[in-house]
N, CA, C and O atoms as a Tripos MOL2 file, in Angstrom:
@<TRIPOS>MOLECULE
protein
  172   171    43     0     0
PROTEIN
NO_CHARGES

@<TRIPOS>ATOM
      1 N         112.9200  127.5830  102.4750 N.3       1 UNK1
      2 CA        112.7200  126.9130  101.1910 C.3       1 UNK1
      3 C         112.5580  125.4030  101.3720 C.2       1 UNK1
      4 O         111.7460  124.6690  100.8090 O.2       1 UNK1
      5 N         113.3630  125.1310  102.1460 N.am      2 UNK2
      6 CA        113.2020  123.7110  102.2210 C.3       2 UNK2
      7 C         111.8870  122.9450  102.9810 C.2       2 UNK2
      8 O         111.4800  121.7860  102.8970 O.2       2 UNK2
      9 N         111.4320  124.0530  103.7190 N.am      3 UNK3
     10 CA        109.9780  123.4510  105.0340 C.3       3 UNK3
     11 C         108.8850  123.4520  103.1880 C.2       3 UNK3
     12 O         108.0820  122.5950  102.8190 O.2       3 UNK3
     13 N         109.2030  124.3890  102.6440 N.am      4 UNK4
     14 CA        108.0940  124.9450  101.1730 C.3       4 UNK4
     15 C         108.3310  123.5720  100.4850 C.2       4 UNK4
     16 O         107.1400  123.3550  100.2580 O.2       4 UNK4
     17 N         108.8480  122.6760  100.0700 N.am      5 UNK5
     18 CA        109.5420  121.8130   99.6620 C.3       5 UNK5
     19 C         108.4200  120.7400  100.0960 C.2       5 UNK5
     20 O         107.3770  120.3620   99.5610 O.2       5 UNK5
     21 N         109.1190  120.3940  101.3590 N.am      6 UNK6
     22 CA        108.8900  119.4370  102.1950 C.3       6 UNK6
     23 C         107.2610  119.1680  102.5260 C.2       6 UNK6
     24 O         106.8070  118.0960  102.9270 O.2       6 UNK6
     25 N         106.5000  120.3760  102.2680 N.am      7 UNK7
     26 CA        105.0350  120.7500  101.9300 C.3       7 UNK7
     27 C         104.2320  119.8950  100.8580 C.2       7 UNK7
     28 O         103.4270  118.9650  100.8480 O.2       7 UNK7
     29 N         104.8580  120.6770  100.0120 N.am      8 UNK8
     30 CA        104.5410  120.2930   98.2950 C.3       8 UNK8
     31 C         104.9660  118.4130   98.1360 C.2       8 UNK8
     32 O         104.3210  117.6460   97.4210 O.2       8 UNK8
     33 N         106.0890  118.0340   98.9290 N.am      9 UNK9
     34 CA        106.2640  116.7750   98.3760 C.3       9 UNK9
     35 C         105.1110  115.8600   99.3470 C.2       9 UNK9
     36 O         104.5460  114.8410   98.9500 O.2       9 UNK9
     37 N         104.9290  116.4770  100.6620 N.am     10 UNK10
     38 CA        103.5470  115.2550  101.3680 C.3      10 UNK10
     39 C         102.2630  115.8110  100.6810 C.2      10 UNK10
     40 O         101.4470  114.9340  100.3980 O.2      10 UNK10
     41 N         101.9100  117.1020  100.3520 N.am     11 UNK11
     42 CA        101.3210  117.0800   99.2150 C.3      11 UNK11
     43 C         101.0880  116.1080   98.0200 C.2      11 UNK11
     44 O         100.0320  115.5010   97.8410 O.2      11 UNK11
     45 N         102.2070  116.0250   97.2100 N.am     12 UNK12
     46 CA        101.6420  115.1600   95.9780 C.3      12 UNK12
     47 C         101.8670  114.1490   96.5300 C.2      12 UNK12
     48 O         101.7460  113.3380   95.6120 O.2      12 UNK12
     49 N         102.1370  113.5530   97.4760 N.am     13 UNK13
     50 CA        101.7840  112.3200   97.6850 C.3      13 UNK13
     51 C         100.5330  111.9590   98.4790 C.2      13 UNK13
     52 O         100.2550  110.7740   98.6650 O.2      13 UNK13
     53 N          99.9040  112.7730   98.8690 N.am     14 UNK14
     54 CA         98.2910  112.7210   99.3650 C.3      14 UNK14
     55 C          98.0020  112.9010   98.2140 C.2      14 UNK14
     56 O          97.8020  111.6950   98.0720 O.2      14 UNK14
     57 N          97.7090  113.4440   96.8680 N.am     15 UNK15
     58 CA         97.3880  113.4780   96.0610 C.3      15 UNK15
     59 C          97.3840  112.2460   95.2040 C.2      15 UNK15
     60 O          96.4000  111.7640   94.6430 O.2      15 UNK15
     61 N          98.3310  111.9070   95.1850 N.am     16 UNK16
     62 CA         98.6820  110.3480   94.3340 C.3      16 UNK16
     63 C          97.8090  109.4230   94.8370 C.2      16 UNK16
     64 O          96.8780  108.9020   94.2230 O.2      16 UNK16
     65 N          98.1890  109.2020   96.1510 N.am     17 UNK17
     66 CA         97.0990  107.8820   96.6140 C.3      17 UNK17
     67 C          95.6110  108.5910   96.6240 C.2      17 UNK17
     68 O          94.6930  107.7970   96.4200 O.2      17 UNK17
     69 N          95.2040  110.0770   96.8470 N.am     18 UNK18
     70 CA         93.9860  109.6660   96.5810 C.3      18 UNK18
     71 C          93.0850  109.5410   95.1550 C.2      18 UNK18
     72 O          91.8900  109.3810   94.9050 O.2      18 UNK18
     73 N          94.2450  109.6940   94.4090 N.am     19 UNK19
     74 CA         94.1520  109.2260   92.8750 C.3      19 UNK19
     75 C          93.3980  107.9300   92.5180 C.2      19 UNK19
     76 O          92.3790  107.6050   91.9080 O.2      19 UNK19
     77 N          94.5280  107.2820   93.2840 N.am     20 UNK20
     78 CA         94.8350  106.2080   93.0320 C.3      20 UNK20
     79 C          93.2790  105.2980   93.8520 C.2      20 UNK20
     80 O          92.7400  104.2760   93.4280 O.2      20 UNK20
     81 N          93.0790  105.7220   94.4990 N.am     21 UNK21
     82 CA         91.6210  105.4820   95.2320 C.3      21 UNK21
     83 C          90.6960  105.4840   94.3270 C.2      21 UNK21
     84 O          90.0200  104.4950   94.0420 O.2      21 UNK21
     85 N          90.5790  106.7770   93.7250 N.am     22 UNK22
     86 CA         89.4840  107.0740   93.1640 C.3      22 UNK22
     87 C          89.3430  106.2510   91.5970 C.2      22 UNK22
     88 O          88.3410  105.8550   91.0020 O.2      22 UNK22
     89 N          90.6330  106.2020   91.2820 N.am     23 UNK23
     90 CA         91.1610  105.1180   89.7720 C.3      23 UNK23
     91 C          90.3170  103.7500   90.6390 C.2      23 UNK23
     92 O          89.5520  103.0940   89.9310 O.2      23 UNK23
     93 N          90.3880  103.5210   91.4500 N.am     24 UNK24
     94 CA         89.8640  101.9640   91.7280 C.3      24 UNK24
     95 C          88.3690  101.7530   91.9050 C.2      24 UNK24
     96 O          87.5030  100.9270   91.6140 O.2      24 UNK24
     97 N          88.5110  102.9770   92.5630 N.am     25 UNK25
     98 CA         86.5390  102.1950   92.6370 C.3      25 UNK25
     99 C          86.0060  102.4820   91.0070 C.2      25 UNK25
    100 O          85.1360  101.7700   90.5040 O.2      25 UNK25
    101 N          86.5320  103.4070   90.4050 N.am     26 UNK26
    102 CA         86.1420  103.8330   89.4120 C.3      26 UNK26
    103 C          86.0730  102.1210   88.2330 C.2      26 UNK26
    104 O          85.1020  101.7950   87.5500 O.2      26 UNK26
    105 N          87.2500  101.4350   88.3370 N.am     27 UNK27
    106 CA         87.5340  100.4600   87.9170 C.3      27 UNK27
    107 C          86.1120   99.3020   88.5430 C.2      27 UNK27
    108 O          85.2610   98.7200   87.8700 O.2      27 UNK27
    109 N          86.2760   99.3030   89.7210 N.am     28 UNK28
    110 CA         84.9180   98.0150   90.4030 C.3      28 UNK28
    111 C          83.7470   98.7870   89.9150 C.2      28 UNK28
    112 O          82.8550   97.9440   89.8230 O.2      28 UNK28
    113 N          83.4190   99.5830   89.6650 N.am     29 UNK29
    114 CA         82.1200  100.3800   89.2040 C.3      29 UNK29
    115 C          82.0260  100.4940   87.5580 C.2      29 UNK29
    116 O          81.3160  101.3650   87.0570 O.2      29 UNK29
    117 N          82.6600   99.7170   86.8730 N.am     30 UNK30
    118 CA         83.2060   99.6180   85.5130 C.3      30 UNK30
    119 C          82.3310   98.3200   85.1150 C.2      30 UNK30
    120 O          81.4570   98.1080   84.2750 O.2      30 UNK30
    121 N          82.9380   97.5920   86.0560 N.am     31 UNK31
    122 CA         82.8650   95.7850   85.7220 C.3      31 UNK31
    123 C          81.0670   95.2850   86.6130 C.2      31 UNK31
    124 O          80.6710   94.1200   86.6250 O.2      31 UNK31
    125 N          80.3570   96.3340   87.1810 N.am     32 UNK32
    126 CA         79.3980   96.0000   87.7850 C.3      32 UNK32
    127 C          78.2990   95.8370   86.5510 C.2      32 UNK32
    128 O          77.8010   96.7000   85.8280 O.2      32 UNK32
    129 N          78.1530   94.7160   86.5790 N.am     33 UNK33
    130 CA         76.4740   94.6860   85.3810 C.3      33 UNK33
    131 C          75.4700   94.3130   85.7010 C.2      33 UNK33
    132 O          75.5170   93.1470   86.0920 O.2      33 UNK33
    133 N          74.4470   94.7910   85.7330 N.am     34 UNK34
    134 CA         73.0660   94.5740   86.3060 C.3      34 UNK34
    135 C          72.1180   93.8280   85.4120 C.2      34 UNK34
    136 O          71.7870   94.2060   84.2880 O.2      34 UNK34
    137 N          71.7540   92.8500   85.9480 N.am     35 UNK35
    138 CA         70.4390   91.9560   85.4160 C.3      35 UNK35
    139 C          69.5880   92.8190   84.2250 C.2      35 UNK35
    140 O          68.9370   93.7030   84.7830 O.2      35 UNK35
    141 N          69.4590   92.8270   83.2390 N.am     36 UNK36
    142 CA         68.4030   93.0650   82.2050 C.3      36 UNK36
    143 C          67.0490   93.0500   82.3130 C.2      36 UNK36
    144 O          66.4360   91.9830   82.2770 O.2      36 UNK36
    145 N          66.4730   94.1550   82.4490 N.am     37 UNK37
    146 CA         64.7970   93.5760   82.9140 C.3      37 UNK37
    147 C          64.2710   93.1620   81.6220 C.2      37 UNK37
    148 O          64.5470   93.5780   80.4970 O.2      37 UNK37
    149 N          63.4310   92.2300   82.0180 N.am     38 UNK38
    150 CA         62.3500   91.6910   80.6490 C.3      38 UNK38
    151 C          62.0970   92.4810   80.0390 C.2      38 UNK38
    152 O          62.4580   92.2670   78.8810 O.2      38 UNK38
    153 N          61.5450   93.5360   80.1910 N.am     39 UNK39
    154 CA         60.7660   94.4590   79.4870 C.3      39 UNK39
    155 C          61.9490   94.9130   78.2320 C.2      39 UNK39
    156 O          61.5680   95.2590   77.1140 O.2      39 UNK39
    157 N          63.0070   94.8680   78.5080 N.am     40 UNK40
    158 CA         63.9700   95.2770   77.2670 C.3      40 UNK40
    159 C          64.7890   93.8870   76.8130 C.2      40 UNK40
    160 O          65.7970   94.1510   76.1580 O.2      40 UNK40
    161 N          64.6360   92.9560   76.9560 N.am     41 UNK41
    162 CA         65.1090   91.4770   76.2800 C.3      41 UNK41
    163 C          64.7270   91.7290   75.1970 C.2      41 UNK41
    164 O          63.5710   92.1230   75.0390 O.2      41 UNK41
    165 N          65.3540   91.6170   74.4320 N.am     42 UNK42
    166 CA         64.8480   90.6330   72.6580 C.3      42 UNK42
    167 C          64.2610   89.5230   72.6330 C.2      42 UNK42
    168 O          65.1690   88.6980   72.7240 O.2      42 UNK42
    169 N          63.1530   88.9130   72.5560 N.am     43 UNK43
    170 CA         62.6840   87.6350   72.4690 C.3      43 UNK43
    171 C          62.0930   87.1770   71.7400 C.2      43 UNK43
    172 O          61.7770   85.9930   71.8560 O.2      43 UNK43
@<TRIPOS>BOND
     1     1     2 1
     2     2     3 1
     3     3     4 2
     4     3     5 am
     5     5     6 1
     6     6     7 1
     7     7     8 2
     8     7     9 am
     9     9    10 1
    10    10    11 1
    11    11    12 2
    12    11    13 am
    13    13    14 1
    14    14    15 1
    15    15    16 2
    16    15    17 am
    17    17    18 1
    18    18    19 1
    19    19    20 2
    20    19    21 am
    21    21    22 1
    22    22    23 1
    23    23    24 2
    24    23    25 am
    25    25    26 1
    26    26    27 1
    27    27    28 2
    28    27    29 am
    29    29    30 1
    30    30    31 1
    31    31    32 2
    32    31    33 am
    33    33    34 1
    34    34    35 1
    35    35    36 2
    36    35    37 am
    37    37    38 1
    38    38    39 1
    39    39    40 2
    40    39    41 am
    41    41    42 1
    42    42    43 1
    43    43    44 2
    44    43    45 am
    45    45    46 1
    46    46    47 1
    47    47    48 2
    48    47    49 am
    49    49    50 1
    50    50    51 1
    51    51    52 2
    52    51    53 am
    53    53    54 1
    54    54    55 1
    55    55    56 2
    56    55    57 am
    57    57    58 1
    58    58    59 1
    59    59    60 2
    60    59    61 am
    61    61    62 1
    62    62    63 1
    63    63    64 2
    64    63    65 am
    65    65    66 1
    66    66    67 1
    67    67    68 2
    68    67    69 am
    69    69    70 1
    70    70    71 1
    71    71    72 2
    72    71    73 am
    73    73    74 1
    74    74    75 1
    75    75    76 2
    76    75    77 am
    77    77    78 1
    78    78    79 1
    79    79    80 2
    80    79    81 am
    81    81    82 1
    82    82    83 1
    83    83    84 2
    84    83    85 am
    85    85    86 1
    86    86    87 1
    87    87    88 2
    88    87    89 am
    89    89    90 1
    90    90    91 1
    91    91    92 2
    92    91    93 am
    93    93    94 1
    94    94    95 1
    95    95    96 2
    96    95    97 am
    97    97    98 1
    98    98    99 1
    99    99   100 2
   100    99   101 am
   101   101   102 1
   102   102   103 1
   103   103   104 2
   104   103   105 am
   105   105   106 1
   106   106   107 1
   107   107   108 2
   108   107   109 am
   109   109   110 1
   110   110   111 1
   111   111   112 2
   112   111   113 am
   113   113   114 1
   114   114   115 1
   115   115   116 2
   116   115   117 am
   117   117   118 1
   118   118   119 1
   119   119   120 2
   120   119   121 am
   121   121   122 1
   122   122   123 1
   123   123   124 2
   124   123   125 am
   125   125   126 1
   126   126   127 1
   127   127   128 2
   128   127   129 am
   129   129   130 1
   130   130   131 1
   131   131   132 2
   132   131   133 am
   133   133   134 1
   134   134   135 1
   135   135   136 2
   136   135   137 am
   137   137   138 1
   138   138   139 1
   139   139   140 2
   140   139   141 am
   141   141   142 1
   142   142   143 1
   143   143   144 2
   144   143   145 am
   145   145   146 1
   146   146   147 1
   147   147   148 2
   148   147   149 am
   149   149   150 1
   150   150   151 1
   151   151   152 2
   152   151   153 am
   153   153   154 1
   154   154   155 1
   155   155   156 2
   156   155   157 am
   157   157   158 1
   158   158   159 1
   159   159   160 2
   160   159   161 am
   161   161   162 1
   162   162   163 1
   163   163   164 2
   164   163   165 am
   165   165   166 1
   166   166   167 1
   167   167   168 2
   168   167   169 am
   169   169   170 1
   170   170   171 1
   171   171   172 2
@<TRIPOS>SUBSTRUCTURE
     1 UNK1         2 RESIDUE 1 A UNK
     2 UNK2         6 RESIDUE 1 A UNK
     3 UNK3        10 RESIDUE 1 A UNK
     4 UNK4        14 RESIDUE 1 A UNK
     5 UNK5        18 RESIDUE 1 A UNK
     6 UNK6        22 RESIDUE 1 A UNK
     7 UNK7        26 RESIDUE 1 A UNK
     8 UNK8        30 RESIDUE 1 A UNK
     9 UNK9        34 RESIDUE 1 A UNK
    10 UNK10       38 RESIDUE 1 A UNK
    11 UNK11       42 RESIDUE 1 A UNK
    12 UNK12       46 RESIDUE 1 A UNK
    13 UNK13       50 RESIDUE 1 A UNK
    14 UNK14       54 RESIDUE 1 A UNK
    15 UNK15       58 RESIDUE 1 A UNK
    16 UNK16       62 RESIDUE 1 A UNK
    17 UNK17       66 RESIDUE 1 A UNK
    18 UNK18       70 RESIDUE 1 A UNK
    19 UNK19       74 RESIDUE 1 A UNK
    20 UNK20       78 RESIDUE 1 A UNK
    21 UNK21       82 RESIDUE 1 A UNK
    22 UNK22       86 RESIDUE 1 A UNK
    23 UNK23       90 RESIDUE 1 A UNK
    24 UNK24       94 RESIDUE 1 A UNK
    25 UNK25       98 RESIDUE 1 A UNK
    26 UNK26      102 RESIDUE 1 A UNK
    27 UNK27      106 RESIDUE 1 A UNK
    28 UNK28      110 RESIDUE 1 A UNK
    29 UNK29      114 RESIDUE 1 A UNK
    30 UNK30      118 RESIDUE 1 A UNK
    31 UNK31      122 RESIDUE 1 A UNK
    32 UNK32      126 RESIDUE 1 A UNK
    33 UNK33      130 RESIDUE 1 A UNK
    34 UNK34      134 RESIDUE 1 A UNK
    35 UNK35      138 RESIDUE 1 A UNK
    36 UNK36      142 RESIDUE 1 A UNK
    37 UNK37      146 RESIDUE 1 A UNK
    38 UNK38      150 RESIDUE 1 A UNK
    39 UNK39      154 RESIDUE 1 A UNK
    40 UNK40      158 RESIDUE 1 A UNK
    41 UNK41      162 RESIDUE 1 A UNK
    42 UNK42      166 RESIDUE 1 A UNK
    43 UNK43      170 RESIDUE 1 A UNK
C-alpha cells in the first residue's frame, strides 16, 4: 500500500508542474500581438 501511495504522490506531482508549464506558455502566447496589416486598418 504504501509503494501504491508513493506512486500516485510522484505522480501528481509530475502532473502539477506539467500544468504549471503548460499555464505559462499559455499565458506568453496570450500577451503576443501581431502588427495589423493595412489592408484591415480603419483609415
Amino acid at each position: 500500500m504504501k509503494k501504491n501511495n508513493k506512486i500516485l504522490m510522484i505522480l501528481a506531482t509530475v502532473a502539477t508542474a506539467a500544468a504549471s508549464l503548460v499555464a505559462t506558455s499559455a499565458c506568453y502566447w496570450s500577451f503576443y500581438q501581431p502588427e495589423e496589416p493595412k489592408s484591415l486598418r480603419e483609415e
